[in-house]
C-alpha positions in Angstrom: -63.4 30.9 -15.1 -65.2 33.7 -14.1 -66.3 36.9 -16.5 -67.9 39.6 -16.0 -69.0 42.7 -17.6 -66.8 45.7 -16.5 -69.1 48.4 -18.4 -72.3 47.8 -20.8 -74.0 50.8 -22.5 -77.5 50.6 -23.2 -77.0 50.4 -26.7 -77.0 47.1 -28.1 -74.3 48.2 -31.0 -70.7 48.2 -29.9 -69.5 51.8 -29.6 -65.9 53.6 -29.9 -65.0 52.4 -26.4 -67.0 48.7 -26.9 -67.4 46.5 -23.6 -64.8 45.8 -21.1 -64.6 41.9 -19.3 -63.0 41.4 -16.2 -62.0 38.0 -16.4 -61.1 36.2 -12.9 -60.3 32.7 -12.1 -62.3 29.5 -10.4 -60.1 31.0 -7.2 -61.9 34.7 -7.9 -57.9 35.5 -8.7 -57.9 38.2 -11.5 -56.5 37.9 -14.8 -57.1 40.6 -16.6 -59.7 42.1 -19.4 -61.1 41.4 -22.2 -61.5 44.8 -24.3 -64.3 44.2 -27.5 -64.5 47.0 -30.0 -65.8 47.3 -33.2 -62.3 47.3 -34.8 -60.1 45.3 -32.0 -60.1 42.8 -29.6 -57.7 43.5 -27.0 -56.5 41.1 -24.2 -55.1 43.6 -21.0 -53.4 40.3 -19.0 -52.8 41.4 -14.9 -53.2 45.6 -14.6 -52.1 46.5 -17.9 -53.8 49.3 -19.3 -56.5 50.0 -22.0 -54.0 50.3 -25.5 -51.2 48.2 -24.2 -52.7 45.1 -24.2 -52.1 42.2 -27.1 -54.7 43.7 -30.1 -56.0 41.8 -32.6 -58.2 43.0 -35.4 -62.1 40.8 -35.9 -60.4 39.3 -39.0 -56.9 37.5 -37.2 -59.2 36.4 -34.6 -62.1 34.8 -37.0 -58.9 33.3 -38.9 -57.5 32.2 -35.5 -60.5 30.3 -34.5 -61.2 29.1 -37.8 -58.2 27.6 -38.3 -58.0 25.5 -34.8 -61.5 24.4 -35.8 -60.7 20.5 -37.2 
């Protein structure tokens, strides 16, 4: 896989509009983003747009990782 950073602010704190991944393939092929705010995490798959993505909130993803971890 290949990510990169769509948009990084200065600030070190996540802001209203957070920080956008462009995530890509070992074949550069694109997949789509990786939206992280400080209230969602939001997965944009091919060219769908910022807000109609699959959203979850920080505490179903903790969960979600927490309980695959056996």
């Amino acid at each position: 896989m290949k990510v990169s950073v769509k948009d990084l602010r200065v600030s070190m704190d996540l802001g209203n509009n957070g920080i956008e991944l462009g995530v890509y393939d070992n074949k550069d092929v694109y997949l789509g983003d990786l939206r992280i705010g400080r209230g969602t995490i939001e997965w944009c798959k091919g060219k769908t747009k910022k807000g109609n993505g699959v959203q979850k909130k920080w505490p179903e993803l903790i969960a979600l990782f927490e309980d695959g971890k056996q």
